[in-house]
Structure formats: C-alpha cells, structure tokens
C-alpha positions as a printed NumPy array, in Angstrom:
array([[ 79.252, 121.369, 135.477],
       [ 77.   , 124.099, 133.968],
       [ 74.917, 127.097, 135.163],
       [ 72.219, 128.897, 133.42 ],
       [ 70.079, 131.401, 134.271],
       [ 67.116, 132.444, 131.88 ],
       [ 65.708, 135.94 , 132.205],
       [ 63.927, 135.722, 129.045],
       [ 59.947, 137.091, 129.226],
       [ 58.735, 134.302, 127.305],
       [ 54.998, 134.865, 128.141],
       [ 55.329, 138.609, 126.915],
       [ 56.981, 137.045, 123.861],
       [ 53.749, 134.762, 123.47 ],
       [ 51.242, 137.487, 124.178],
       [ 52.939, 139.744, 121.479],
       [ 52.664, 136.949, 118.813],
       [ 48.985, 136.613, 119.877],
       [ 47.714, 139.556, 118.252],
       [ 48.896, 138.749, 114.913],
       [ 46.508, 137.449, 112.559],
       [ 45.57 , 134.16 , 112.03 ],
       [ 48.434, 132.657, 114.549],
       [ 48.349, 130.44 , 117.371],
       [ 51.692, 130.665, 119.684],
       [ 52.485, 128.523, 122.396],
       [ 56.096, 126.917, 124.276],
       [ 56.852, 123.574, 123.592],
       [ 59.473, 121.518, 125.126],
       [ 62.586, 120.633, 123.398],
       [ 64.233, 117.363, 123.617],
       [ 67.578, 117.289, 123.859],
       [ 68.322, 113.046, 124.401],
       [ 72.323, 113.914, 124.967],
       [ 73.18 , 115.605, 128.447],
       [ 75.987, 117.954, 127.425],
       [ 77.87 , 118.036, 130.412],
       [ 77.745, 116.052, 133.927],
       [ 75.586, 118.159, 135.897],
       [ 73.957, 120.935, 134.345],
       [ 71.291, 123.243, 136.626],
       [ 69.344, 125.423, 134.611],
       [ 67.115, 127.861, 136.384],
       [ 64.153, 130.046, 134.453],
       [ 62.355, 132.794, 135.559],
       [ 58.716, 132.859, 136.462],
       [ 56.588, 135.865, 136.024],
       [ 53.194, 137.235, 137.453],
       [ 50.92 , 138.304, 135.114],
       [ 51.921, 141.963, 135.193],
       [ 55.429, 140.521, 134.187],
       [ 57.253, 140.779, 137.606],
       [ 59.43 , 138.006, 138.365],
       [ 58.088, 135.752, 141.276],
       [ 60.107, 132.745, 141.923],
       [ 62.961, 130.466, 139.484],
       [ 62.023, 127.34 , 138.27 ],
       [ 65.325, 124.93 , 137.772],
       [ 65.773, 121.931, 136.369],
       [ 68.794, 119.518, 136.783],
       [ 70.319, 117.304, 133.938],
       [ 72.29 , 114.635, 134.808],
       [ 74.74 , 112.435, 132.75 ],
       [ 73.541, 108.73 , 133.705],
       [ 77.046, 107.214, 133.179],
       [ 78.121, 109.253, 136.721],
       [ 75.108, 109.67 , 138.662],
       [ 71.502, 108.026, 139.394],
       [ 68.011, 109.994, 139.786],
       [ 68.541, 109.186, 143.608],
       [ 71.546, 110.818, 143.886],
       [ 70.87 , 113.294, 140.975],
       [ 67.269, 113.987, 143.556],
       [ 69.838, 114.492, 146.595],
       [ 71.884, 116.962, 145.197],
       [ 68.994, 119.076, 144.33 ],
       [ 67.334, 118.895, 148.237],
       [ 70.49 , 119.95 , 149.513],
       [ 70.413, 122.978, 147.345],
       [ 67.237, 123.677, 147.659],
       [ 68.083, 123.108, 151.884],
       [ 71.116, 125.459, 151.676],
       [ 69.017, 127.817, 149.649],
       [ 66.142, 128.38 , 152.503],
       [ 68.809, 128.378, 155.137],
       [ 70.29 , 131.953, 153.111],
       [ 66.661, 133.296, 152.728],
       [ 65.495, 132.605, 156.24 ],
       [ 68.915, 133.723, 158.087],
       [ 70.464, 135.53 , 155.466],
       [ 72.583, 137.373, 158.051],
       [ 74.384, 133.618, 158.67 ],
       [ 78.163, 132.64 , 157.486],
       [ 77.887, 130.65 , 154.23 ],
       [ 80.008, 128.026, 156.218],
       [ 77.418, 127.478, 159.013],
       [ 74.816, 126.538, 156.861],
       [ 73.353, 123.033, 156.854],
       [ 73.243, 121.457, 153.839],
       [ 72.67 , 117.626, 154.936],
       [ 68.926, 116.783, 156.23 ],
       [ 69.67 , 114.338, 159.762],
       [ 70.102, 111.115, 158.32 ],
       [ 72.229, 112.168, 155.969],
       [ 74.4  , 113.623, 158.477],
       [ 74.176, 110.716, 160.914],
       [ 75.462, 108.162, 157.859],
       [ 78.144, 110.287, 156.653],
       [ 80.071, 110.99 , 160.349],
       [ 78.939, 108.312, 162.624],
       [ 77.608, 104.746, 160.158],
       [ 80.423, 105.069, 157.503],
       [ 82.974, 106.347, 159.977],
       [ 82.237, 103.931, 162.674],
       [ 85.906, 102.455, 161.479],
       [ 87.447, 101.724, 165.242],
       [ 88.778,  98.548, 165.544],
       [ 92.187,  97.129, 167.826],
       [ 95.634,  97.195, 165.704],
       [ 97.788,  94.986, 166.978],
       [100.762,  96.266, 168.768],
       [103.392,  94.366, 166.432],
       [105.171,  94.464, 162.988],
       [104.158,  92.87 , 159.728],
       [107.116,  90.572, 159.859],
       [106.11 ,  89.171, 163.71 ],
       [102.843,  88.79 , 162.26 ],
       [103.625,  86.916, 159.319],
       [106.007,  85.271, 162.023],
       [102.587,  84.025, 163.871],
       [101.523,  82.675, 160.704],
       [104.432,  80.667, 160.205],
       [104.317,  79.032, 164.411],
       [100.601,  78.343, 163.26 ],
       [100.658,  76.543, 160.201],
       [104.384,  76.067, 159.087],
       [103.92 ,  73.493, 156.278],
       [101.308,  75.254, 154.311],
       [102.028,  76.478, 151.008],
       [103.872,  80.177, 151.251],
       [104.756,  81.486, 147.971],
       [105.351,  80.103, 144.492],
       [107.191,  81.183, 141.457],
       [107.467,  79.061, 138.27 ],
       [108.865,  75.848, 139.111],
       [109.516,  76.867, 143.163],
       [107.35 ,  77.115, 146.102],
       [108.084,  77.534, 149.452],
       [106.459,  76.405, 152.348],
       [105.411,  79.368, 155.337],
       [108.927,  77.356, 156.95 ],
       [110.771,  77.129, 154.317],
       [109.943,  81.155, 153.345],
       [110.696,  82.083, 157.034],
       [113.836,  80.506, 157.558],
       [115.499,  81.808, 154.205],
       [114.216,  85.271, 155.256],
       [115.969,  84.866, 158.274],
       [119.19 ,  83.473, 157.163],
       [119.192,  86.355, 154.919],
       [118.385,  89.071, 157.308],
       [121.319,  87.524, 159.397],
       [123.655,  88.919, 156.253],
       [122.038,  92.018, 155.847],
       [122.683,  93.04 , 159.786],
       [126.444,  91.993, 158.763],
       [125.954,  94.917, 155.975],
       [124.718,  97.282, 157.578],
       [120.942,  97.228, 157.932],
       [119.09 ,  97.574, 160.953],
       [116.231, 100.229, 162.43 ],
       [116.061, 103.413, 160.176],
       [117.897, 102.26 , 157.973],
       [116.968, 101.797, 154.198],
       [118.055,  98.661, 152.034],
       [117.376,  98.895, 148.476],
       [115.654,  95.795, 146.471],
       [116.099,  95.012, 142.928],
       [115.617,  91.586, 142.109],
       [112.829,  89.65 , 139.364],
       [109.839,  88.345, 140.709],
       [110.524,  85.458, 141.771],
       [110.615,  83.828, 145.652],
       [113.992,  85.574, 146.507],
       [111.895,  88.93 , 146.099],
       [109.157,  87.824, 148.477],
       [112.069,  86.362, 151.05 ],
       [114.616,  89.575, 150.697],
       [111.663,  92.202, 151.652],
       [110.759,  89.914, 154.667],
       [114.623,  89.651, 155.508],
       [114.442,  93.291, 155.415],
       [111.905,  93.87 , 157.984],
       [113.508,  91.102, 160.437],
       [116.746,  93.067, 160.325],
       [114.316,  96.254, 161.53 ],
       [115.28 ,  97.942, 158.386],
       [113.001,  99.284, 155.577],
       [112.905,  98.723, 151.653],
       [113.614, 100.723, 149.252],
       [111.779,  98.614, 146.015],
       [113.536,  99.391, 142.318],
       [111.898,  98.193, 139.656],
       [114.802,  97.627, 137.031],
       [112.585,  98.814, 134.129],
       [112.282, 102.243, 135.055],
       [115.209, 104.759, 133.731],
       [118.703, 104.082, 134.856],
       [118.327, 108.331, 135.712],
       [115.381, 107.598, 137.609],
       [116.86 , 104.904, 139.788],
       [119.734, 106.407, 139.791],
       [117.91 , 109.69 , 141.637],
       [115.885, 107.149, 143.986],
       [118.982, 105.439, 144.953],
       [120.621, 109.458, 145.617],
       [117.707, 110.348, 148.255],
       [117.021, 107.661, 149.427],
       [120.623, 106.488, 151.06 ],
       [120.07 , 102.826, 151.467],
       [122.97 , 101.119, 153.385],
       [122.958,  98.305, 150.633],
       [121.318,  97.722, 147.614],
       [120.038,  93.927, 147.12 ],
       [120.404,  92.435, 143.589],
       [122.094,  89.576, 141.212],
       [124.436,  89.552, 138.593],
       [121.739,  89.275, 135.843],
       [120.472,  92.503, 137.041],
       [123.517,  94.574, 137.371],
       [124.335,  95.798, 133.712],
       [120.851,  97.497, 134.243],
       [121.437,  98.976, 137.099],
       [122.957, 102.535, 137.733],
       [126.324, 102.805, 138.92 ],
       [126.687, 104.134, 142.407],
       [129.421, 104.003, 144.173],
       [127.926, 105.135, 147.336],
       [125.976, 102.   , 147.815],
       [127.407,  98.874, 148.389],
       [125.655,  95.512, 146.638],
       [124.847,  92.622, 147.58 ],
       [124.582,  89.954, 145.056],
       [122.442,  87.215, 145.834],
       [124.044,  84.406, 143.783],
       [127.782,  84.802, 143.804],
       [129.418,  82.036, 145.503],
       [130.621,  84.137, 148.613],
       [126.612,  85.235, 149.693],
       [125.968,  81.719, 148.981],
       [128.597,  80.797, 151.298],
       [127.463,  83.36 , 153.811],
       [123.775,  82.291, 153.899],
       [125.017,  78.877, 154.531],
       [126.32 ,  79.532, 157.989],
       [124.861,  78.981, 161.142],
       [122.595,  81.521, 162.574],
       [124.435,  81.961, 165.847],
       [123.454,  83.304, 169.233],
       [122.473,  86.94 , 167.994],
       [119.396,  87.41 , 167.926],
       [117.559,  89.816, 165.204],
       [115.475,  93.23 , 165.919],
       [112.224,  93.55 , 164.824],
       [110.867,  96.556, 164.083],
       [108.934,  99.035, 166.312],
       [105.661, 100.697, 164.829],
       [107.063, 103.79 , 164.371],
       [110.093, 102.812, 162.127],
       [109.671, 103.047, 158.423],
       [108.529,  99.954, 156.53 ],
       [109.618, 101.207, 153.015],
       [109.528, 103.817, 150.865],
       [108.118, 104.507, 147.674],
       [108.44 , 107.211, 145.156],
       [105.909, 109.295, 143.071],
       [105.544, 109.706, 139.351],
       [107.229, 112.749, 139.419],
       [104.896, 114.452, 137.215],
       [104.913, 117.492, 138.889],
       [108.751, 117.759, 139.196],
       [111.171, 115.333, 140.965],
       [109.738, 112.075, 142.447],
       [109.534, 112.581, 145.787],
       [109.909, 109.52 , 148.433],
       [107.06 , 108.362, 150.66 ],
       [108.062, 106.588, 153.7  ],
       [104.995, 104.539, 155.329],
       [105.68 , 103.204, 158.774],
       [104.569,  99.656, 159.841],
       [102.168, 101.062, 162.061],
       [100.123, 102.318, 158.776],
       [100.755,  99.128, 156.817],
       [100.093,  96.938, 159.988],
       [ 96.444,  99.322, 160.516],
       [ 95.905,  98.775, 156.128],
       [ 97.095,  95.447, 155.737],
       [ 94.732,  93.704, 158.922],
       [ 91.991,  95.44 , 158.014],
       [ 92.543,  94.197, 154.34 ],
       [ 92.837,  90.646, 155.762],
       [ 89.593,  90.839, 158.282],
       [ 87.419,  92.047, 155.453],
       [ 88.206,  89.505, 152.663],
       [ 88.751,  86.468, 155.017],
       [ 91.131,  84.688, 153.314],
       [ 92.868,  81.333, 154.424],
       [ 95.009,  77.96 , 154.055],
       [ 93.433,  76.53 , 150.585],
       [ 93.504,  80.344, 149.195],
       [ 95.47 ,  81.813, 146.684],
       [ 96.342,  85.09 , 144.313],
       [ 98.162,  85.705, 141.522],
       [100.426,  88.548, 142.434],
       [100.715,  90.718, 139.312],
       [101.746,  94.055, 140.431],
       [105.373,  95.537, 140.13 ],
       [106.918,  95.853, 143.633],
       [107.782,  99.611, 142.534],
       [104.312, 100.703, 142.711],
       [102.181, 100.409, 146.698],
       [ 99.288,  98.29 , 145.938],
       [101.898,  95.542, 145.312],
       [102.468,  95.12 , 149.752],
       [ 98.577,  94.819, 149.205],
       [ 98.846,  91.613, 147.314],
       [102.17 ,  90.513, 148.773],
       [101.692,  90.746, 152.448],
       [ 97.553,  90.459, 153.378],
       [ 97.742,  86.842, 151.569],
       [101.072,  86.037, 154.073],
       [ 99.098,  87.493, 157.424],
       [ 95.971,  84.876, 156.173],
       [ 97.822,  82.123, 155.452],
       [ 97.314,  82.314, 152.357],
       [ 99.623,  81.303, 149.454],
       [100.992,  83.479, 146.407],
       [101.995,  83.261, 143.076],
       [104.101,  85.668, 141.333],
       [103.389,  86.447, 137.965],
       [106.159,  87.071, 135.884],
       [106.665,  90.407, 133.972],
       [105.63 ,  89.058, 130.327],
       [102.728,  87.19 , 131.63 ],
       [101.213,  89.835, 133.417],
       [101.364,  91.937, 130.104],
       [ 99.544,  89.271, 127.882],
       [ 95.949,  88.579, 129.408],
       [ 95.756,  84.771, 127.605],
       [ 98.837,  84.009, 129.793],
       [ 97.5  ,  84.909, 132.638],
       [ 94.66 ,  83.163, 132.27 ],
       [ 96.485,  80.035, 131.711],
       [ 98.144,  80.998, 134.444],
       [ 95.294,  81.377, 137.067],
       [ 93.908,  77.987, 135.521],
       [ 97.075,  76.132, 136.12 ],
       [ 97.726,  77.67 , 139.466],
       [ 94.331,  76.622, 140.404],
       [ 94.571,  80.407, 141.776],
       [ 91.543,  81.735, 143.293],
       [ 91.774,  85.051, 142.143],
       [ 94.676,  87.074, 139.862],
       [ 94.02 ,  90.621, 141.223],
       [ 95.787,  94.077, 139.031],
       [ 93.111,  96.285, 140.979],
       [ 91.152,  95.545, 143.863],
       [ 87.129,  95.981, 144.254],
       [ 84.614,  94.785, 146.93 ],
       [ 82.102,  92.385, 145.379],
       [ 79.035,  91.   , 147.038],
       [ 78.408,  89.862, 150.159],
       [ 78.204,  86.355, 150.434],
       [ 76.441,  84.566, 153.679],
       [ 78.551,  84.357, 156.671],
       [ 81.178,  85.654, 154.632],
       [ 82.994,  88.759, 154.247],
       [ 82.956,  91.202, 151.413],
       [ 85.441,  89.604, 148.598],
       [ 87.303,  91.599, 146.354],
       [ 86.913,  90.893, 142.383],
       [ 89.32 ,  89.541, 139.389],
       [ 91.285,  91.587, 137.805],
       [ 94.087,  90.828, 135.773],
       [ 96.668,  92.947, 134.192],
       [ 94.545,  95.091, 132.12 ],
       [ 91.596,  93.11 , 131.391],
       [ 89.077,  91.79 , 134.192],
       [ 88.437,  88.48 , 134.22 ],
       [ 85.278,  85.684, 134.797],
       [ 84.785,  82.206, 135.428],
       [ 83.759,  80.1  , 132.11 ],
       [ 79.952,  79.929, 132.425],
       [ 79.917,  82.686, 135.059],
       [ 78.227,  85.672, 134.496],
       [ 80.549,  87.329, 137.23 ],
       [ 84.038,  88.377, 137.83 ],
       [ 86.577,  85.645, 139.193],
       [ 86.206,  86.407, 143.144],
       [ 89.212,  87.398, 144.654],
       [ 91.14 ,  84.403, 146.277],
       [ 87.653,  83.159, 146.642],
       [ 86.193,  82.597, 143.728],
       [ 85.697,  79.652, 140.881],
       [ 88.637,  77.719, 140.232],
       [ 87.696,  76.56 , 136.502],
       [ 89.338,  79.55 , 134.31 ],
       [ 89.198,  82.879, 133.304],
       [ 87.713,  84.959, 129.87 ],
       [ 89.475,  87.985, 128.927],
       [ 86.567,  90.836, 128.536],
       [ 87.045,  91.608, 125.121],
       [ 85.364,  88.162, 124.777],
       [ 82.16 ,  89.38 , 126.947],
       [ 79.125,  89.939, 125.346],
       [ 78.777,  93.821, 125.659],
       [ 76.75 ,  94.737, 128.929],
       [ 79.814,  92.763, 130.43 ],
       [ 82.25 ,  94.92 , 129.362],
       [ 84.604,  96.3  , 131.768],
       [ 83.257, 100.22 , 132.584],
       [ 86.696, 101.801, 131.009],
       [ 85.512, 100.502, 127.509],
       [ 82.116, 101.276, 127.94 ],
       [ 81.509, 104.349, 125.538],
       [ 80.236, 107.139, 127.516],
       [ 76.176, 107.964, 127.083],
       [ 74.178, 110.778, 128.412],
       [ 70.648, 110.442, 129.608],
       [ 68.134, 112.289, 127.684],
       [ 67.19 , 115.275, 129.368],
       [ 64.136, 114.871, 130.638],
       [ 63.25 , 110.715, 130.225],
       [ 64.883, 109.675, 134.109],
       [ 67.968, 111.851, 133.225],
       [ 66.442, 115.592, 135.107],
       [ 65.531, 116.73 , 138.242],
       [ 63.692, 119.656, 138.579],
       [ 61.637, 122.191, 140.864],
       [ 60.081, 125.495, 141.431],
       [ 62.637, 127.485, 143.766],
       [ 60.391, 130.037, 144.853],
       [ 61.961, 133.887, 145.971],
       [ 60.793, 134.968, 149.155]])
C-alpha cells in the first residue's frame, strides 16, 4: 500500500507561467494505465485563492486483480467515516471510533456470524459407526483393484483396533501411521479411533530426520506399518511396530473378537496430531480433539450434502490436515472414496483417467464453494493435484462429489479466461478508467 501527500502550489505555479509572453499554462491529467501497487491513496492539497490551504482532495487507485470499485468505494467511506469521527470528537480514543456505517456492522457480527448450530455429542468413529447400522452394503472406500463395503470397512477396523488395545493403545494415547494409500490406511486410522487412541500420520516421503523428530515428541505407543515400508523408516527403538502383513498380525486379526468390548473416544481426547512445516524452527505438533473435527467435519457434510451414489477422489497426503477433510466428511455422508495413489496424483492426465474410470464425482486437491444450486446446498469445486479440472463441454469446474460424471480437462487446455487464477498474469487497472476512487476530504 502507498501514501502520498502533495503540498505542491500548483495554481501559484500556473499563475507565475501566466505572465510570460505568448504562453498558455494549464494542468492536465496524466494517465498512468498500470496501478503500481495494491492500494495507493494519494491526497492533494487545495488552495483558496490567496493560496491558503482549505481542504485535501484524495484519490484511491486500486489494483483490479485484488479488489472491485465496490469494495475499492467502501474502503474510502470508512475513511472518510473514521476521518469525521477525529474532527468532530477529536478528544476520542482512536480505538472507539466507528469506522463501519450500520449495515455494515450488522453483516459482519450478527449475518456472517450467525454460525450456531447443535454438534453432536459423539466421536467421528460412532458416527461413521451410524453410517455403517444405516446403510452397511454401500460402497465404503476403494483403492485400485479393492473396495470395501461401509461393513466390510467397519469390521476390519474393528478387528484391528482389537490388536492395537493388545499393544498398547487406548485414550490419550498416540499410535503412529505409516502405511501407502491404500484401504488398510483408511481402516488403521478408524481402528485407531475405536481403540480411543489418536493418530499420529507419517508420510514416508518426508526426511528420515524429520520423522524421526515427529516420532521423538510425539511418543506413540506403536507405530503402524509393513515390511515394504520399513527400510524407509527411521529406526527407533522406543517404539514398537506393528507390521500389518507378517504372518503373526495376520494370525492375530484372524481371531475372534471376544467379550471385551472397545472404548470410544470422549470429545475431549485427541483425535490426531499433526505437525507444522517447521519453517520457523522445529515442527511443532498440533493435537486437534474430536470435538473440533466432529464441529469441522458435520458442518463440512451439512453444507455440501453429499450421499450413497457420491464419490471423491481422495488425493491429499494423510501428513498434511485437509486430508481428514476428504477422508472422513465422505464416510459421515455415506459417501464412497477413492484413494489416489502417490504417482497419479502428481500427473494431472492420470487423474483424469482416473476420475473418468472411477465414475468419481469430484477429485478434490483444494476445496472451494461453487454455486448454489436449487434445493441444494453450496458444492465445493474440482480440483485435482495441481491443475483444476472441468467436465468435457462444460464451461465449469467438475462439482465436487456432485458434479458431471463424463471426464475432466486439465486447465492448461482452457481457452484463457478459464485459466485457473494462479496462472493468470497479474494486471493493474488503469488509474482512473473503473480502477480509482476519489473525493474532496475537506479540513474543518
């Protein structure tokens, strides 16, 4: 942003020039057609004939790619608000001045934050648990060549979570995860939950150092992988594995469930946690409760409305949070997922093909509302990996879980005003043609 004040006494200028012979001198307006910065308010002095300064005239440019006249027009009231508020009652705090007019003030505090609504009192797992009772045979989860049924999914969950208990895990309690993407990733987080435990997700890409610190603060009683994944795993001899395909855990999640029955876990107890870039320093571990995720996760599924019939293309890495986004508010709809594997969510033609074949309804990297449709919620749009994508003959993105079934164009095959905003090069709005907002701010 950019603020400029001109004291320059361009009328005694002109009236100098005057009196030479033969010349004519007047101001013309300059313009610019690039607005150097994002917001720049310029302010000018006015004078009285005798020269004495009587008011400021200011003008506001605007870059177009970040702001409309509207809101370039609202920004300029409110200063012009605050500014009359200082003059009238200039003995008042800075603080307790009133920048937004009533209706502003109304939207901003009670429309947009009318956000109340009834959470229910239980877990993710017990309500993925509801799905299940509901409508066990419908399609679950599916990975390459497998798919589970909402049955099938809950009962290996459970089996599992019968072995982790044997382990170790239970209420407060972390239990690391490092498997591929595949079903036994979507089944060992649930198993985690039903044992009233808490993940701890490893993505076995990141640097053995890196997972090796994670696995350090984090304590987890066990740490969840196979024998594929171990050379790439740190070595910690604090934490005890658990490798899913060896013939003894097969032999184990064989076994009859028994009389003991599993705890679930209360609101307050952790549901996982999840560590930062560590940017700044060392990454530093987030723990989110299932109270949070529960309060997230149903409002996610109210607002998109999804169902049996719908499905997404999972694409995120369980190491980073938006991945319980796609995971879980499919599972709490009764939805279905499919998992994208690694390479194929790094090459956008494959996971294309992939949404086609799936018959997937949406294939979602980032999430964003879309329109409103009648009698329908607001649905969130396509993206894919790093490129959005659109239904063939459709001039709009792929609808999340909701939209057109018949295939997907990567945006680098768009015709231009299509492409996605982060390759849009970024243009300024002249600085007076619909890209300024100006008045007279007058001194009292």
């Amino acid at each position: 942003m950019l603020l400029t004040l001109n004291n320059t006494d361009y009328q005694g200028a002109l009236d100098s020039l005057g009196d030479l012979p033969g010349l004519r001198a007047e101001r013309e307006p300059i313009e610019s057609s690039v607005a150097k910065f994002d917001l720049a308010f310029g302010y000018t002095e006015r004078r009285d004939p005798h020269g004495r300064v009587t008011s400021l005239h200011g003008v506001l440019e605007f870059s177009t790619d970040l702001f409309d006249r509207r809101t370039a027009g609202a920004l300029v009231d409110r200063l012009l608000r605050f500014l009359d508020h200082a003059v009238t009652t200039p003995d008042v705090k800075v603080g307790d001045i009133e920048i937004l007019a009533g209706a502003e003030r109304g939207r901003l505090l009670e429309l947009w934050n009318d956000t109340a609504r009834e959470v229910p009192e239980r877990s993710v797992v017990e309500l993925f648990e509801e799905r299940v009772a509901s409508n066990p045979l419908a399609e679950a989860v599916v990975a390459g060549e497998e798919a589970l049924s909402y049955e099938e999914l809950d009962a290996r969950a459970e089996r599992l979570a019968r072995v982790l208990v044997e382990r170790g895990a239970g209420a407060e309690r972390f239990v690391a995860v490092a498997l591929l993407r595949s079903v036994d990733l979507v089944v060992a987080l649930l198993a985690v939950w039903k044992t009233g435990a808490a993940y701890l997700p490893l993505d076995t890409e990141y640097p053995a150092e890196r997972l090796a610190y994670m696995l350090d603060d984090a304590n987890p009683v066990l740490l969840l992988t196979t024998s594929d994944l171990t050379p790439v795993l740190p070595e910690e001899p604090a934490v005890p594995r658990l490798l899913l395909d060896t013939p003894e855990t097969t032999e184990a999640l064989s076994r009859p469930a028994g009389d003991r029955s599993l705890t679930r876990p209360a609101l307050a107890n952790p549901a996982y946690v999840i560590y930062t870039s560590g940017s700044t320093g060392r990454p530093k571990g987030v723990v989110v409760p299932q109270g949070a995720l529960v309060n997230f996760l149903t409002a996610m599924r109210d607002r998109f409305e999804l169902g049996a019939g719908d499905r997404l293309v999972a694409v995120t890495t369980v190491g980073f949070d938006i991945a319980g986004l796609e995971l879980f508010v499919p599972l709490l709809s009764g939805a279905s997922i499919t998992l994208a594997e690694r390479d194929v969510v790094r090459d956008p033609a494959a996971l294309c093909r992939l949404v086609r074949s799936a018959g997937a309804r949406a294939g979602t990297g980032r999430w964003r509302s879309s329109a409103r449709r009648p009698g329908r919620g607001a649905r969130p749009t396509g993206d894919v990996g790093d490129q959005p994508v659109r239904a063939d003959g459709d001039d709009d993105l792929v609808h999340g879980m909701a939209g057109d079934r018949r295939g997907c164009t990567p945006a680098a095959d768009r015709p231009p005003d299509r492409q996605h905003p982060r390759l849009r090069p970024r243009r300024h709005a002249p600085a007076r043609s619909g890209g300024s907002a100006g008045r007279a701010l007058h001194r009292r």
